[in-house]
C-alpha positions as CSV (number, residue, x, y, z in Angstrom):
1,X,0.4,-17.2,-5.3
2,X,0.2,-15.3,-2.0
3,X,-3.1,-17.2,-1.0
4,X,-1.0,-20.6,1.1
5,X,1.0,-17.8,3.0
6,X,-2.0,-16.1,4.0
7,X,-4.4,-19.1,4.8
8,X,-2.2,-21.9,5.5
9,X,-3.6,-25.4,6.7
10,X,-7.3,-23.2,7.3
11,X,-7.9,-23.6,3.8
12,X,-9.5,-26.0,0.9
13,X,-7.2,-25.8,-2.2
14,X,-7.4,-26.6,-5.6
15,X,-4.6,-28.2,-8.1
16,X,-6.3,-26.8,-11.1
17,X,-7.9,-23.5,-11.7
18,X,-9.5,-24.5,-14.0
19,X,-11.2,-27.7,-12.8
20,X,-15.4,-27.1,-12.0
21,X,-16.1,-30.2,-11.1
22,X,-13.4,-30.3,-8.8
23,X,-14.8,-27.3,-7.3
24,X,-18.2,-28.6,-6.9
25,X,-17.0,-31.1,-5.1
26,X,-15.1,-29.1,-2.8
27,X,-17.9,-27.0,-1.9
28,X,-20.2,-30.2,-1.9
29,X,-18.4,-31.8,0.6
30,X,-18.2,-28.4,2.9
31,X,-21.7,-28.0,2.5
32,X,-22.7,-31.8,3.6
33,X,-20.3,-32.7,6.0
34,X,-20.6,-29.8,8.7
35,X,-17.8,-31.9,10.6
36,X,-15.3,-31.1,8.1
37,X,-16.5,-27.8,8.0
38,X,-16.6,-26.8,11.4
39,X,-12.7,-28.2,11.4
40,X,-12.1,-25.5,8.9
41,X,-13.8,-22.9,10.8
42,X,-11.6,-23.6,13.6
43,X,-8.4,-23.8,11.3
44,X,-9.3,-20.3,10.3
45,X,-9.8,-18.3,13.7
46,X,-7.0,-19.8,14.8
47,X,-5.3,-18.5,11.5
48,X,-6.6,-15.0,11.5
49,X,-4.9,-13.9,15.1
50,X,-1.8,-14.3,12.8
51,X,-2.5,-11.3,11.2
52,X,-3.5,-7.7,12.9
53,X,-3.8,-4.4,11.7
54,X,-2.5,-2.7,14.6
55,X,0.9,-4.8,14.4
56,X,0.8,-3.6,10.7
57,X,0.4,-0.2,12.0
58,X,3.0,-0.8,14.1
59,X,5.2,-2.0,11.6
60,X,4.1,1.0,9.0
61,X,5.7,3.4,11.8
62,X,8.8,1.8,12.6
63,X,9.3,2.6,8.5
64,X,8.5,6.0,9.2
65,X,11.2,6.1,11.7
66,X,14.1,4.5,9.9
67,X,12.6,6.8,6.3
68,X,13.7,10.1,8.9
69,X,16.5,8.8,10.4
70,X,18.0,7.9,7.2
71,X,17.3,11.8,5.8
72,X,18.6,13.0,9.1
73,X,21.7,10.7,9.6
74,X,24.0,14.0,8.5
75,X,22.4,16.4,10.1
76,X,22.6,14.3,13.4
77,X,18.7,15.0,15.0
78,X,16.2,12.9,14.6
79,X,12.3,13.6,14.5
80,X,11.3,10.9,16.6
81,X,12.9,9.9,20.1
82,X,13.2,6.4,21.1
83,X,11.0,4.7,23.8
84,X,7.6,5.8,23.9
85,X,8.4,8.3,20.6
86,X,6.5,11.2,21.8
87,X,7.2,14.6,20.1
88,X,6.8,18.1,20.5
89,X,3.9,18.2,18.3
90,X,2.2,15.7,15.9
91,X,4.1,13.8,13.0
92,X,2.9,14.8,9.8
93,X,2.4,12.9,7.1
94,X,1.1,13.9,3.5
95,X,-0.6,9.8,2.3
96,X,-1.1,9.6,-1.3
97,X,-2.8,7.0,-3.6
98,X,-4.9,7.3,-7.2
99,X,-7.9,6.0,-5.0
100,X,-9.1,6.3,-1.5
101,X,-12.8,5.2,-1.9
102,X,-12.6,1.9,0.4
103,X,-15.4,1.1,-1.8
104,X,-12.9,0.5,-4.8
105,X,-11.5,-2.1,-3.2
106,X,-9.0,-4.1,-1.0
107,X,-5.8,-1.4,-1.3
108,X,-8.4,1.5,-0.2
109,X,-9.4,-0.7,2.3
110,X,-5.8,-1.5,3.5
111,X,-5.2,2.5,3.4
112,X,-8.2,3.4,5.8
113,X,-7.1,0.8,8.5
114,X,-4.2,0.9,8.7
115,X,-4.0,5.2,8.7
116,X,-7.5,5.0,11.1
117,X,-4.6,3.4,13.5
118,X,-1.6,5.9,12.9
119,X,-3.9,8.9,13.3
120,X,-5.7,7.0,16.7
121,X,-2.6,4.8,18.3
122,X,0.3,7.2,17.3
123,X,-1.3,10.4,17.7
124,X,-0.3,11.1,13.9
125,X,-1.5,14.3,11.3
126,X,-2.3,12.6,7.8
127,X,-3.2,14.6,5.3
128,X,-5.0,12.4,2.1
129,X,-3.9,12.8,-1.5
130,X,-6.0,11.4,-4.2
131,X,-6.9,11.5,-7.7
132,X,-10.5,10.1,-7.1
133,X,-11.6,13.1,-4.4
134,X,-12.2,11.0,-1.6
135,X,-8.8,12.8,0.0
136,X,-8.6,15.8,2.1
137,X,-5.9,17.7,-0.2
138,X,-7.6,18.9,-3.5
139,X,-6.1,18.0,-6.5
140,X,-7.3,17.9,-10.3
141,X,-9.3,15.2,-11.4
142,X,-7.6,12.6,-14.2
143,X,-7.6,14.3,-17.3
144,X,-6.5,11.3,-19.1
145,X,-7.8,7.9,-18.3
146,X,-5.9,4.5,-19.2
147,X,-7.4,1.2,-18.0
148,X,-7.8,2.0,-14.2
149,X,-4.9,4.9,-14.0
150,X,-5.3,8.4,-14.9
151,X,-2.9,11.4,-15.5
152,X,-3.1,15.1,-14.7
153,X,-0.1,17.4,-16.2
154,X,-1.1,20.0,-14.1
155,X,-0.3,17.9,-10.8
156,X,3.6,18.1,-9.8
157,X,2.6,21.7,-9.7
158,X,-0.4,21.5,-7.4
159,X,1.2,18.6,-5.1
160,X,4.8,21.0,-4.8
161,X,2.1,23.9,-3.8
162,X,1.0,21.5,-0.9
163,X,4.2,19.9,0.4
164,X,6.0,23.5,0.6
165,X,2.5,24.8,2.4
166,X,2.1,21.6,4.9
167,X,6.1,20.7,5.0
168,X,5.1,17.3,6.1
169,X,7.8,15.0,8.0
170,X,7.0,12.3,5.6
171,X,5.1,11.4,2.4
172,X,3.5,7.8,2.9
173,X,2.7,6.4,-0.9
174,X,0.2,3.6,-1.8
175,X,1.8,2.2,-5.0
176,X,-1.8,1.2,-6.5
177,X,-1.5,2.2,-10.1
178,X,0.5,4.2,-11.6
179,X,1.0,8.0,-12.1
180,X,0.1,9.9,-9.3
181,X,2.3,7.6,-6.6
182,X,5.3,8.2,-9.5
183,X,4.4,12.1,-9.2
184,X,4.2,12.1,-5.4
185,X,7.2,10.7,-4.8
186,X,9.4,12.6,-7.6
187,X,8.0,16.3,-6.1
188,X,8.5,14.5,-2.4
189,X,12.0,14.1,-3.6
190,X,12.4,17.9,-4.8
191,X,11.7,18.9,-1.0
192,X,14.1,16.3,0.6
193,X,11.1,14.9,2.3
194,X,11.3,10.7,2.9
195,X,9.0,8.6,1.9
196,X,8.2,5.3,2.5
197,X,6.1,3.3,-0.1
198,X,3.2,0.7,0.6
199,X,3.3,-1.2,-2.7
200,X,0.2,-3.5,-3.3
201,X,0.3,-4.9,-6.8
202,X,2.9,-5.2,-10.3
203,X,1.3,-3.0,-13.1
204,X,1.0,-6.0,-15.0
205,X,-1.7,-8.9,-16.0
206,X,-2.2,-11.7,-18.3
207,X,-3.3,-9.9,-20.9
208,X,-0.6,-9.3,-23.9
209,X,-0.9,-5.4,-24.2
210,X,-1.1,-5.4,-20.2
211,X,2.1,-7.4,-20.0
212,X,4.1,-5.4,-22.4
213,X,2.2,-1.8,-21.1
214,X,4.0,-2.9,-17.5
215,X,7.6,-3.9,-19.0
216,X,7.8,-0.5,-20.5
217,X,6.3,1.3,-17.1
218,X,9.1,-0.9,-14.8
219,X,11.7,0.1,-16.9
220,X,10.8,3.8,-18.0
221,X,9.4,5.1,-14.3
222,X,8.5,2.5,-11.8
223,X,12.6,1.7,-10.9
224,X,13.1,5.3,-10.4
225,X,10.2,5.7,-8.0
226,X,11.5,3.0,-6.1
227,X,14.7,4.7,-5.6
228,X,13.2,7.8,-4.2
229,X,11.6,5.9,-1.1
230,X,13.6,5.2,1.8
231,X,11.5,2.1,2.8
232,X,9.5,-0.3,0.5
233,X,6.7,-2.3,2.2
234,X,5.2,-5.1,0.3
235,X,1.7,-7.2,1.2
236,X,3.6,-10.7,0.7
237,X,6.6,-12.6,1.0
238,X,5.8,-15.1,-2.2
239,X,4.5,-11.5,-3.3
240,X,7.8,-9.8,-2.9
241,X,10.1,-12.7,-4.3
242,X,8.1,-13.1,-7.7
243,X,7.6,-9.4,-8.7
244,X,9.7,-8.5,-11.2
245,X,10.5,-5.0,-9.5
């Protein structure tokens, strides 16, 4: 898993899963040894300045540029200058996800930081997209639910009505779950508006149906999606390497 690259030598690890006792111990010996645990505590503020949202931010627009200077290599301008990037007037960006409640849960979370910092540090206009009403644009709710997706036919429709009224530089997706990222994207496409995709998670999961539910998705939509974006940002090296996309 993804957990070693994250937390390196600032974490206690476990060979088995599945092993309580070992656990117990593990947590027994952190709890009664503060020595030990103090050494951790050190290992993991040392371990955390490895990782920043602003230099995500940072990285999150440098994919913005290269998403419109690959749309705009034939029409020689470019949207952004180099340097200190400033523009005549605000980039726009339409972000969309099923979810933006950071309540939900680590991805919502990762959406609100890391757009708090394009809006503040790059002087950005995001408009929010979501099929759970916690984003600015208004949308119809789900009107079928599957598991933790839903589905709206009426969408394309209502997300082409926005894009040709906003005609936002580009369309930031947060691949989440499926559907509405899949929709985004394909009616982003229709306009010739770049996107560039934050993609959290496989549509997969133990489970038999789950397992055979995602095979069918990766092959039937996901793969196209993918080709639509101009950049693809993933949360994980190990991440990227073992996902079957």
């Amino acid at each position: 898993a993804s957990i070693p690259e994250v937390a390196g030598d600032a974490a206690a690890y476990m060979k088995d899963p599945d092993d309580a006792e070992g656990l117990a111990l593990t947590l027994k010996e952190l709890a009664e040894i503060p020595e030990k645990r103090q050494a951790y505590v050190e290992k993991g503020l040392k371990r955390a300045t490895c990782f920043s949202w602003r230099r995500t931010a940072e990285l999150t627009f440098k994919a913005f540029e290269v998403a419109l200077e690959t749309r705009e290599e034939d029409s020689g301008s470019c949207r952004i200058t180099e340097g200190h990037r400033q523009r005549d007037k605000p980039l726009r960006v339409v972000v969309g996800s099923q979810f933006m409640n950071v309540q939900m849960g680590g991805a919502e979370k990762y959406i609100y930081e890391i757009c708090s910092r394009l809006e503040n540090d790059y002087q950005m206009s995001l408009d929010y997209l979501s099929g759970d009403q916690f984003g600015t644009l208004s949308i119809s709710s789900p009107s079928v639910t599957f598991l933790s997706s839903g589905f709206c036919h009426a969408w394309r429709q209502e997300i082409a009505t926005i894009l040709r009224k906003i005609s936002p530089d580009v369309v930031y997706v947060h691949y989440t779950v499926p559907w509405i990222s899949d929709v985004l994207l394909r009616t982003a496409n229709d306009f010739n508006i770049p996107s560039v995709v934050m993609y959290h998670s496989d549509v997969t999961g133990p489970e038999f149906t789950k397992k055979i539910i995602g095979l069918f998705y990766r092959q039937l939509v996901a793969r196209r999606s993918f080709e639509l974006c101009e950049r693809l940002l993933v949360p994980s090296r190990i991440f990227a390497e073992g996902s079957p996309y």
